[in-house]
C-alpha positions as CSV (number, residue, x, y, z in Angstrom):
1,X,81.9,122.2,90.4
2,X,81.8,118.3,89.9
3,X,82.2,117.5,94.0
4,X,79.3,120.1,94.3
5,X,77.4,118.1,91.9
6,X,78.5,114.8,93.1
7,X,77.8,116.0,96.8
8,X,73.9,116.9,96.2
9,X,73.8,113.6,94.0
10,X,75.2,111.6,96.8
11,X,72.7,113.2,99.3
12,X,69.7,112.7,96.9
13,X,70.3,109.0,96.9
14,X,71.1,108.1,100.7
15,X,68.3,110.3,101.6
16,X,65.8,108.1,98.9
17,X,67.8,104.9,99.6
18,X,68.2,104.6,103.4
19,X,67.7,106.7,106.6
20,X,70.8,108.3,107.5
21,X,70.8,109.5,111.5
22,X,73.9,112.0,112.2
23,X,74.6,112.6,116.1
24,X,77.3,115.4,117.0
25,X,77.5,117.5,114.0
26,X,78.2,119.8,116.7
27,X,81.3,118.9,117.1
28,X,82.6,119.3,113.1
29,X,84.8,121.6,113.0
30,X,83.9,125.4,110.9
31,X,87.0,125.9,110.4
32,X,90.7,125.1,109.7
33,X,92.3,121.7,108.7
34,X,91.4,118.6,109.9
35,X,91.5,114.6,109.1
36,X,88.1,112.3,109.0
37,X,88.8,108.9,111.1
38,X,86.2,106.1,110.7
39,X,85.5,102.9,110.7
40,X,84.6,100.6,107.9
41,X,82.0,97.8,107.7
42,X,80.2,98.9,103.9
43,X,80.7,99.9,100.7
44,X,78.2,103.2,101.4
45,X,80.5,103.8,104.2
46,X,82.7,105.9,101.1
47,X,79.8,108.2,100.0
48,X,79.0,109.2,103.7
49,X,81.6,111.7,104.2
50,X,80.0,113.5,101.6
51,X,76.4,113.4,103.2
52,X,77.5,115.0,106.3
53,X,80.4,117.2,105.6
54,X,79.2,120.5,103.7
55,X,82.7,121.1,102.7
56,X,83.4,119.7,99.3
57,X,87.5,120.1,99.3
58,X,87.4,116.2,101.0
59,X,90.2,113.6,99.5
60,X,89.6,110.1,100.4
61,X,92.2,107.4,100.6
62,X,91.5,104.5,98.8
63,X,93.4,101.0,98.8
64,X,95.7,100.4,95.6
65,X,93.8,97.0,95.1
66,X,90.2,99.5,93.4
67,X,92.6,101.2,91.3
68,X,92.9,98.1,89.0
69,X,89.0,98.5,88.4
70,X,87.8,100.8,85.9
71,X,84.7,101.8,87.4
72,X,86.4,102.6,90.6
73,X,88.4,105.0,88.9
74,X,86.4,106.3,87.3
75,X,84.2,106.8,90.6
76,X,87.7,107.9,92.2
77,X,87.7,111.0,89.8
78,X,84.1,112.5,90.7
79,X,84.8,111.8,94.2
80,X,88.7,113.2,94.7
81,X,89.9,109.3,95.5
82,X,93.5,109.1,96.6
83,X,95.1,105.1,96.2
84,X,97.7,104.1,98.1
85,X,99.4,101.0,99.2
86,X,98.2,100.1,102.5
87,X,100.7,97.4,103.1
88,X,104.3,99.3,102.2
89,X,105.7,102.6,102.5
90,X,103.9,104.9,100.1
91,X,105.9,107.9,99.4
92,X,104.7,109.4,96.5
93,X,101.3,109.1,98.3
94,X,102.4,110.9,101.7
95,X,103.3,114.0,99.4
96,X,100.2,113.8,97.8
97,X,98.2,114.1,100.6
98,X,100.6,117.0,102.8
99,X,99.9,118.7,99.3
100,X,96.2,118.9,99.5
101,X,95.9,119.3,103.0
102,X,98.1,122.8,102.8
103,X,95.3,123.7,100.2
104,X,92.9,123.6,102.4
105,X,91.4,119.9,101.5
106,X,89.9,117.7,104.4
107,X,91.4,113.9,104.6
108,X,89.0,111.2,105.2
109,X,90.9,107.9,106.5
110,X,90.2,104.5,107.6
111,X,92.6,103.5,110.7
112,X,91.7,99.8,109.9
113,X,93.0,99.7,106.5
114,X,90.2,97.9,105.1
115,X,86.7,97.2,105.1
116,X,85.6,94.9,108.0
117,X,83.7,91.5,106.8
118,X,83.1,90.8,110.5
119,X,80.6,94.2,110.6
120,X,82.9,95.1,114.3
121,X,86.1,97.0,114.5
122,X,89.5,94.6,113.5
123,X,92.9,95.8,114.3
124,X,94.0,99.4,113.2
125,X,97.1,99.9,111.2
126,X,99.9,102.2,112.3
127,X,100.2,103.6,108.8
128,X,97.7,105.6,109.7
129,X,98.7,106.9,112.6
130,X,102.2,107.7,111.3
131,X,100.3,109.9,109.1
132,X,98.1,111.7,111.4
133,X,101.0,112.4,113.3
134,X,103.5,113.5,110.5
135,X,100.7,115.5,109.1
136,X,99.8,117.4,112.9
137,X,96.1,118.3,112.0
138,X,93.3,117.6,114.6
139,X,91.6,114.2,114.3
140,X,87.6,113.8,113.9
141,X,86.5,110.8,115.2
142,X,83.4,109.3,113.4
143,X,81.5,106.1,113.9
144,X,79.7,104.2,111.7
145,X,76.6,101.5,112.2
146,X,73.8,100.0,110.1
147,X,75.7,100.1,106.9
148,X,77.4,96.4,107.2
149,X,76.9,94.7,103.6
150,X,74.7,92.3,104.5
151,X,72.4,94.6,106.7
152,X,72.6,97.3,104.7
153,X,71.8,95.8,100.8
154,X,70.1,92.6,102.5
155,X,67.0,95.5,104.1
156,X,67.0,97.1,100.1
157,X,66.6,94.0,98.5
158,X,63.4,93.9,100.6
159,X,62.3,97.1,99.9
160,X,63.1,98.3,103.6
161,X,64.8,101.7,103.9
162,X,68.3,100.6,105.8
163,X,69.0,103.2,109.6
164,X,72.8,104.1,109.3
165,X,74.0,105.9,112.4
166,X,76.7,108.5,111.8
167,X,78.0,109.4,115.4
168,X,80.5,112.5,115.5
169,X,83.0,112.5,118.2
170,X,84.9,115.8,119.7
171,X,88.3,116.3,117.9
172,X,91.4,115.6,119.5
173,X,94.9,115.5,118.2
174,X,97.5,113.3,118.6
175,X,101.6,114.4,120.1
176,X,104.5,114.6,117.6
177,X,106.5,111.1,117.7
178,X,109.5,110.9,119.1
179,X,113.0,110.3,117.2
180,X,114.1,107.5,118.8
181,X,113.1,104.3,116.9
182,X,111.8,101.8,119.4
183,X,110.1,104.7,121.3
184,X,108.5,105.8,117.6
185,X,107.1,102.3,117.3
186,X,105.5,102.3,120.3
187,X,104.4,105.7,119.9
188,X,102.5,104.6,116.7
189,X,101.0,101.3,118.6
190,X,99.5,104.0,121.5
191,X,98.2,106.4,119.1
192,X,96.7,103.7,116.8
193,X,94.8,102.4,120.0
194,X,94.1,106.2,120.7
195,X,91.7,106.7,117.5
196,X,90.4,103.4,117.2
197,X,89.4,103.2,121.2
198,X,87.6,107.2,120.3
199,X,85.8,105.4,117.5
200,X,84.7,102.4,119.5
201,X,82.9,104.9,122.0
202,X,80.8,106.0,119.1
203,X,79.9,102.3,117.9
204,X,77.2,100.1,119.8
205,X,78.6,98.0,121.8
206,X,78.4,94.4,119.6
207,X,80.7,96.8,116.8
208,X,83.6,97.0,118.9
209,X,85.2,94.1,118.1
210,X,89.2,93.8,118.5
211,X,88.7,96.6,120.5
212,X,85.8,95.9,123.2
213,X,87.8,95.5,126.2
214,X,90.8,97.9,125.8
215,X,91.7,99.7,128.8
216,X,92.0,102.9,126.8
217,X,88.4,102.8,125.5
218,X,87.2,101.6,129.8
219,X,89.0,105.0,130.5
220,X,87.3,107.2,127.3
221,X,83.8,105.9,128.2
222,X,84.3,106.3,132.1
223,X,84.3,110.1,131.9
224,X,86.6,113.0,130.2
225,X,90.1,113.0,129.7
C-alpha cells in the first residue's frame, strides 16, 4: 500500500514538475523477473523507475554513503531502497537482493556505480555485472537524458518545465561466467561493456561519454545482433 501511494505521488510531481517523454515502453516486459539497468546523471533519475514501471514490487540499490543521512533513509523506506557497498564485496547485500527477486520484486541498478557529475556515461563497474550474471534474470536496458543536475533544477529555478527522455531498450540477458578465474574476470569486463554499450544506444550522442567510441556500441547501432 505505501509503494502504491508513493508510486501515484511520484507520478503527480514529475508530471507537474517536468515533462517526462518515455520511448519503448513496448519493450517492458508483462511478465516474469527482470533487472532495471540505467544510467545516472540526476538526483530525479531515482524516482523515474517508478513513473514508468506500473509494477510496484521494484527494489533499488542505493550506495552505503545515503544511508548515513536521515532523510535518505527515511526516503529509502517509502521507496524499497537497498544500500550496499559499491566498493567491496557485499555479501549480506547479494542475499538480500536473490531474496526479493525470487519474490517476485523487480531490481533497478546503476552499472556505473554512481551518479555522473560530467552529465555522459563514465566507466561501469563489474559489481554489477557479477550480479546480473549470478542473479540470471533478463536485463532492461534504459536510458536517461535531460535530467543532469544542472539542466534539470537550473530550467525549475526559472520556472521552465525540464524534457527528460526515458528511452526503453529490448531485453537481453547476459551468459553464465565461467569458473576459471582469469576467464571470470574478463568475462565480467565484456559483459560490463555489454550493458553500458546497450545503454549508450539509448543516449544522445554528446551522453555517451567513456563509452562513445566502443566497438561494441559501432556494432549495436549498426544493425541487430
Amino acid at each position: 500500500m505505501r509503494l502504491k501511494f508513493t508510486r501515484f505521488l511520484i507520478r503527480f510531481l514529475l508530471r507537474w514538475l517536468a515533462h517526462v517523454e518515455v520511448l519503448g515502453r513496448e519493450n517492458i516486459p508483462t511478465g516474469g523477473n527482470f533487472i532495471i539497468a540505467s544510467n545516472h546523471i540526476g538526483l530525479v533519475d531515482a524516482f523515474l523507475p517508478f513513473y514508468i514501471i506500473d509494477n510496484t514490487n521494484l527494489v533499488l540499490l542505493v550506495g552505503e554513503k545515503w544511508e548515513k543521512n536521515w532523510a535518505t533513509r527515511w526516503l529509502g523506506r517509502g521507496l524499497n531502497f537497498l544500500f550496499v557497498d559499491r566498493f567491496n564485496p557485499d555479501l549480506k547485500a547479494i542475499r538480500a537482493v536473490i531474496a526479493r527477486m525470487k519474490k517476485g520484486e523487480i531490481l533497478v541498478i546503476t552499472p556505473e556505480g554512481t551518479r555522473s557529475k560530467l552529465g555522459y556515461l563514465i566507466e561501469g563497474k563489474p559489481g554489477v555485472s557479477y550480479l546480473a550474471a549470478k542473479l540470471g534474470y533478463p536485463l532492461l536496458p534504459v536510458g536517461i537524458s535531460g535530467s543532469f543536475d544542472e539542466i534539470f533544477f537550473g530550467q525549475l529555478k526559472h520556472l521552465r518545465r525540464p524534457h527528460v527522455i526515458v528511452s526503453i531498450g529490448p531485453v537481453f540477458s547476459l551468459p553464465p561466467l565461467p569458473a576459471e578465474a582469469l576467464s571470470r574476470d574478463q568475462a565480467l569486463l565484456d559483459d560490463t561493456d555489454e550493458i553500458m554499450c546497450r545503454i549508450a544506444a539509448l543516449i544522445p550522442v554528446e551522453q555517451r561519454g567513456f563509452y562513445a567510441g566502443h566497438p561494441r556500441l559501432k556494432e549495436y547501432l549498426s544493425g541487430p545482433d
